[in-house]
Residue, then its C-alpha position, 0 to 999 in steps of 0.5 A: x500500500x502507497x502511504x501518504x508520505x509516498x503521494x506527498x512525495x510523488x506529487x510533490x516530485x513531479x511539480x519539481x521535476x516539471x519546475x526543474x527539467x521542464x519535461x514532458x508537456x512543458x516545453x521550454x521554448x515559447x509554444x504559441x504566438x498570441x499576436x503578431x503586427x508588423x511595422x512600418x518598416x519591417x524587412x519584407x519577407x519575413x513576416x512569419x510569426x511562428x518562426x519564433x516557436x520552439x528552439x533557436x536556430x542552429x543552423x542558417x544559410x540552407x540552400x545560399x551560405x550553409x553554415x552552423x549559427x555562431x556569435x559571428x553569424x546570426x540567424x537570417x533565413x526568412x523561415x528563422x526570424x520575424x521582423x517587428x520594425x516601427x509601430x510593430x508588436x509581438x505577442x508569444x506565450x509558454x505553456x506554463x509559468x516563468x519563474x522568477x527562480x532563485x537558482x536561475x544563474x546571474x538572476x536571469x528567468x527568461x531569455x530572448x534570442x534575436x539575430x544579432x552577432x558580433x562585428x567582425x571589421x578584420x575577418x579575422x574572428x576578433x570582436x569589434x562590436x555588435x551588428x544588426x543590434x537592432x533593439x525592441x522593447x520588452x514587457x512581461x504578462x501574467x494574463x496577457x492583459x496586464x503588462x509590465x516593461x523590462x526597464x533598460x533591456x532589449x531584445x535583439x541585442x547582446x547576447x549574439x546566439x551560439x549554436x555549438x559548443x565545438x564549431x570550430x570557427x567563427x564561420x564553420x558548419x562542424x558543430x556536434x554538441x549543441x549549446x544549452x539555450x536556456x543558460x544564460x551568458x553572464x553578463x559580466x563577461x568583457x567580449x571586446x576585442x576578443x576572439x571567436x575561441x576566447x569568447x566562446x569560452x565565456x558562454x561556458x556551454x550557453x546558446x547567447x541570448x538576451x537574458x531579462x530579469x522579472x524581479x523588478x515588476x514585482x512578478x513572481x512569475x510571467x507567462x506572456x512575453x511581448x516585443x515592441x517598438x515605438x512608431x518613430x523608430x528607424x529600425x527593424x528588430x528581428x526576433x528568433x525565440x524565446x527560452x525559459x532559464x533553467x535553475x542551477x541544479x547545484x544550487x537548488x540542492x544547497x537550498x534544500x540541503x539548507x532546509x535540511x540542516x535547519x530542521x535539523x536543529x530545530x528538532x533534534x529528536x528527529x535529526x538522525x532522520x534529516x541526515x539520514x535524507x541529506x545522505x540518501x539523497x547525496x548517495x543517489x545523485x552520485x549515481x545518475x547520468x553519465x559522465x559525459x551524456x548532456x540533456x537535449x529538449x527536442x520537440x518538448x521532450x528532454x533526453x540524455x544524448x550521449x554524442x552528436x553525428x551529422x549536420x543539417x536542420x533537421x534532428x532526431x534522437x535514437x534511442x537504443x534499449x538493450x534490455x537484454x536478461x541472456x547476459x552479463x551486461x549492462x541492459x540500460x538505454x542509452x541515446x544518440x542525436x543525428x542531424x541531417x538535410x532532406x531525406x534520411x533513413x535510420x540507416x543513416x542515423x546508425x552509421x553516422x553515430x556509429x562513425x562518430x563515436x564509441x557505438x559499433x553496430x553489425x548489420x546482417x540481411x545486406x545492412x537491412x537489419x541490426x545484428x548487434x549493438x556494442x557500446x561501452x559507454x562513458x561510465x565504463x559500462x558495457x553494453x552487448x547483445x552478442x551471446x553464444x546464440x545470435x538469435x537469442x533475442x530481435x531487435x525491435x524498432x519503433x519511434x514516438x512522438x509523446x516522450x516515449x509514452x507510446x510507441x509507433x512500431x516500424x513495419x520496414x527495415x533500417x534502410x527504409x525507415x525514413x526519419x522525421x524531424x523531431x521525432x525520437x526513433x527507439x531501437x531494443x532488444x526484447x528477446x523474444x517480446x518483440x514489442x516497444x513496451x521495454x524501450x525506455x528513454x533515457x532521462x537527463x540529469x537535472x529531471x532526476x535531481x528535481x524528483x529527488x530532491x522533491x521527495x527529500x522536500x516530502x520527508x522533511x514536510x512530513x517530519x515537521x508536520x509531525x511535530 
């Protein structure tokens, strides 16, 4: 039987896991364009408000100057960005509350991604300014109704957006491992003069940005961002997404290791049981994730992407599940992200990631069919489906659309899957079921340390209503 205590502390996990990772239903990206008028002077041609929707832009120039978005080389397709010009407005909504979080890092709760990008007057990848710095003003709603302004911030300014964190140069289209676009830069950083390599390392892992601070309306949270321009301007400001900040795992676990220490001493007769909790707790976040996997929002699902391959607009992640019980490995899953133009098949997915990393695959039935799947992975764990018996167990295939919730099956092989943008392709060994019931996705980091902590905050409600 589920005792209270355990509904508390799944009820109260799963706001914090929503809070802290934004899974499932909330996506961290703007979902819905409320409003859209344009200026006077917007840029003909881009005119498309929904351009705003869902991730910032990593790559640009499809079709004209292909070439991965960097802090040198902005946005600019008319399928990217939205132009606002003299007397124009947009209007965007989340599909939950913003917070204005304590463990947001540099205060920063929201974040407006533009088409600006840094001067380059030498071609040589030094900063010498900012370009296309183009600036909108900004006002935050709860309601959509009542609204209040961003004193002295604007969107499409500083910071310039930054696709990857591995492009090579200010001008490249190598990039593999995405930048996290809801990490804020610090504002702080002294960009001038510097070059691409040196300012990249002041983003520390962060896709740029505008980062907007709501504490001073007075909100404690926001859920309606518009842009704006007054009638008199002589400029466009082009706008290309909006991202909530996401909260500093550390930080929060300090916070609730403040509240265990607290309770602690207040109550003595019960502080075998707080440190009890605060050294569970620590015990099992040593344990999650992989050392080296980094969380991926795709199409509003987070997933722990082990390594990129490819390049291109279109992305997906493959999940691989080897659920085996015939042998002594390891059986968790584990996921790849592929990117790629025009049309692609798993096939490609497979030896692309394949190519680019510790994955190795052996096909059979002329590369119609995956055999086996060999990965050690950067834990230092194995992953094996060969046993004495090859046919011990069938991979299954499938894909989903819903996290994971439910599973399409695939009715044709790995040569002629043929991948869909945004969509999660799920490989597992079943030995013998046959089905994608098994195939889990693996879960990010930052989800897990909100459940946990989460039910920690659900011991600890119930030790003190105790009292």
């Amino acid at each position: 039987m589920v005792s209270r205590l355990g509904v508390g502390a799944l009820v109260l996990g799963w706001a914090m896991f929503s809070a802290v990772a934004g899974v499932a239903s909330a996506s961290p990206y703007a979902t819905q364009v409320v409003s859209y008028t344009a200026g006077s002077n917007a840029v003909s041609g881009y005119a498309d408000p929904s351009t705003v929707l869902g991730s910032p832009e990593r790559y640009t120039g499809e079709g004209v100057w292909p070439g991965d978005v960097t802090m040198f080389n902005g946005p600019w397709g008319t399928d990217e960005v939205v132009s606002i010009g003299a007397g124009g407005s947009l209007v965007v909504a989340f599909d939950h509350p913003v917070m204005d979080h304590p463990s947001n890092p540099y205060g920063l709760d929201l974040l407006i991604f533009g088409n600006a990008f840094f001067d380059d007057p030498l071609y040589n990848g030094v900063a010498g300014g900012i370009s296309s710095a183009e600036p909108a003003k900004v006002a935050v709603s709860q309601d959509g109704i009542t609204w209040y302004d961003i004193a002295g911030v604007f969107g499409d300014d500083l910071f310039p957006t930054q696709g990857y964190t591995d492009t090579s140069g200010p001008y490249g289209s190598d990039g593999k491992t995405p930048s996290d676009f809801t990490k804020p830069v610090d504002p702080s950083i002294a960009w001038t003069g510097k070059s691409y390599g040196d300012i990249l390392a002041l983003y520390n892992g962060s896709g740029g940005g505008t980062g907007i601070d709501i504490a001073g309306t007075g909100l404690s949270w926001i859920q309606y961002v518009k842009v704006y321009q007054d009638a008199g301007d002589t400029w466009s400001a082009e706008i290309d997404a909006f991202a909530d900040v996401a909260p500093e795992p550390a930080t929060m676990m300090l916070l609730l290791g403040g509240a265990v220490t607290t309770l602690a001493i207040r109550r003595r007769r019960r502080k075998m049981k707080c440190l009890l909790v605060l050294v569970g707790l620590a015990g099992l976040l040593g344990a999650t994730g992989s050392a080296d996997a980094a969380p991926y929002n795709l199409s509003g699902h987070w997933v722990e992407v082990d390594y990129w391959a490819g390049s291109g607009a279109s992305e997906t992640i493959v999940v691989i599940d080897w659920n085996m019980t015939n042998g002594p490995y390891v059986t968790e899953a584990h996921g790849w992200g592929y990117r790629w133009e025009d049309t692609a098949y798993v096939s490609d997915a497979l030896a692309a990631i394949d190519t680019a990393g510790a994955l190795n695959l052996v096909y059979g039935y002329q590369g119609g069919f995956l055999l086996h799947a060999f990965y050690s992975d950067p834990d230092g764990d194995l992953h094996n489906t060969q046993s004495p018996n090859d046919y011990a167990g069938w991979w299954w295939m499938g894909d989903t659309t819903d996290g994971g919730l439910t599973w399409i099956e695939s009715q044709v092989g790995i040569k002629d899957k043929t991948l869909a943008h945004g969509r999660i392709e799920g490989l597992n060994m079943d030995s013998g079921a046959w089905t994608g019931a098994t195939l889990t996705i693996p879960v990010p980091e930052p989800a897990t340390i909100g459940l946990l902590a989460a039910g920690a905050g659900a011991i600890l409600l119930r030790l003190r209503r105790k009292r």
